[in-house]
N, C-alpha and C positions, 0 to 999 in steps of 0.2 A: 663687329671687330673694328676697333681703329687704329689707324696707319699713324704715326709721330714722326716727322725728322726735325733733325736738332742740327741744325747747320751753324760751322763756327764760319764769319767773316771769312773770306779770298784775302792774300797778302797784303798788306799796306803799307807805305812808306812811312819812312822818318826824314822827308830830302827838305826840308821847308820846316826848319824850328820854331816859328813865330805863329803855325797852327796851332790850336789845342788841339789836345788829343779825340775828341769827339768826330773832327772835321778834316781826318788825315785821311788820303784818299787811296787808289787801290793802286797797286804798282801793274807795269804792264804782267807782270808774271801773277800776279792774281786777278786780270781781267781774264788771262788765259784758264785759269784753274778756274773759274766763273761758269763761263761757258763750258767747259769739259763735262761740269760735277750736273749741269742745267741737260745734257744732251745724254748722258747716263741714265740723269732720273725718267728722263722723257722714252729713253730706249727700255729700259724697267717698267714703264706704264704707269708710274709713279707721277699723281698731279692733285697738287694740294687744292685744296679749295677755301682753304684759309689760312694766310699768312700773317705771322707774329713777328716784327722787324724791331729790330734798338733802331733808333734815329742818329746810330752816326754813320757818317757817311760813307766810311768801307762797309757797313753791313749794308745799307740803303742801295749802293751799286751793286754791292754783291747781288742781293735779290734781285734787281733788274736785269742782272745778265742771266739770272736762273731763268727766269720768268721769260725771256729772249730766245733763251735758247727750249726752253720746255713748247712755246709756238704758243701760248694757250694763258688767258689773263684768269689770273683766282682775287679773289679778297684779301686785300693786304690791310694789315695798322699797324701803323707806325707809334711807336709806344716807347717816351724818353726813359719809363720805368725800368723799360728791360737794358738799359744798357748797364752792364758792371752791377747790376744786380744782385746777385748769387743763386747758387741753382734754387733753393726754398721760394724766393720769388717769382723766379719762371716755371716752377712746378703748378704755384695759385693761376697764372697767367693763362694755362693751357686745360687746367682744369677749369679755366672758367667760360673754355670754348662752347658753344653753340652744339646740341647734342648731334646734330641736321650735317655736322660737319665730321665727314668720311675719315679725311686727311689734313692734317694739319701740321704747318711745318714752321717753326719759329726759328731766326736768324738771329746769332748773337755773338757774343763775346767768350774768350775765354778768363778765367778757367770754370765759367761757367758751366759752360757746354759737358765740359768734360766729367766733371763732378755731377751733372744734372743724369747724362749718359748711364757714367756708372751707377748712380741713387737707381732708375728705374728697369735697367737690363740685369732682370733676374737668372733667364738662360739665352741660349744660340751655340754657333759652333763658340768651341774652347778657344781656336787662334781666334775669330776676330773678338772676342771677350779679354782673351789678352793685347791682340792689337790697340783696342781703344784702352786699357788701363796703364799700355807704357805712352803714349802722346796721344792729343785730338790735335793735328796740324789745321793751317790755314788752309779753308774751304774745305773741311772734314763736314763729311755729314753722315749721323746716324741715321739708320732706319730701322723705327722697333713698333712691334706690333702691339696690343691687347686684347685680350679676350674681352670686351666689355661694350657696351651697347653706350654707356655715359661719360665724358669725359673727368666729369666729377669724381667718376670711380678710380683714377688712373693713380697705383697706389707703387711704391718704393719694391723694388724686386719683383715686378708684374710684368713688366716688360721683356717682350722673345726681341731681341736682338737680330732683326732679319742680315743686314751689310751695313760695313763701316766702309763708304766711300771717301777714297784719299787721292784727291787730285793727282800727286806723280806718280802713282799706278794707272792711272788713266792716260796719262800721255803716250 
């Protein structure tokens, strides 16, 4: 079996318009939701062992406070591919993980996430199947499972929908 989470970026600011948008950073209220969704996963028993990050910088802090708070370093790559991507491209991304690899959780953008989310969660309960098809908020993270020994096999509508973790449910 392998474990997926699909983590959208924590909050980020618009305070400083002369950034581009790759290099906007996190607001205090998505450093908080960082740490929250990191101390969840950790409580779940939930600990990737290879991480898939976009290279901008609210998703690059977001991981680090995951990763902070989970107590526990995994393999990270930082990959400018995955940023504003679309889901078809972080679908190749994840099936081209390492077979060796349990859990694997990629960090990105929306509406990537979202649409990526919906493509592979075929069942779970009905509410959170409905919660992720009306929003994936900032620092949402899926967790959906597969039947399947290969990451290569990780096919559209295969995915059990374990939890949609949503930072202000956590607080």
């Amino acid at each position: 079996m392998k474990t997926l989470c699909l983590m959208r970026h924590a909050k980020s600011g618009w305070d400083d318009p002369s950034l581009a948008d790759h290099d906007r950073p996190l607001t205090e209220r998505g450093v908080e939701a960082a740490g929250l969704v990191g101390r969840h996963l950790k409580h779940r028993g939930i600990h990737p062992d290879l991480v898939l990050c976009s290279t901008a910088k609210r998703a690059a802090d977001t991981l680090a406070l995951v990763l902070e708070a989970l107590g526990r370093d995994a393999t990270v790559k930082h990959d400018r591919g995955l940023y504003l991507a679309g889901a078809p491209a972080l679908l190749e991304a994840l099936r081209a993980a390492p077979d060796s690899v349990g859990t694997l959780m990629l960090v990105g953008h929306n509406p990537d996430m979202h649409h990526l989310t919906q493509h592979l969660a075929g069942f779970g309960d009905p509410k959170v199947l409905r919660a992720v098809a009306e929003k994936f908020p900032t620092g949402g993270c899926a967790i959906l499972t597969f039947e399947t020994t290969r990451w290569r096999d990780v096919s559209p509508g295969q995915g059990h929908l374990v939890e949609f973790v949503r930072p202000r449910l956590l607080a």
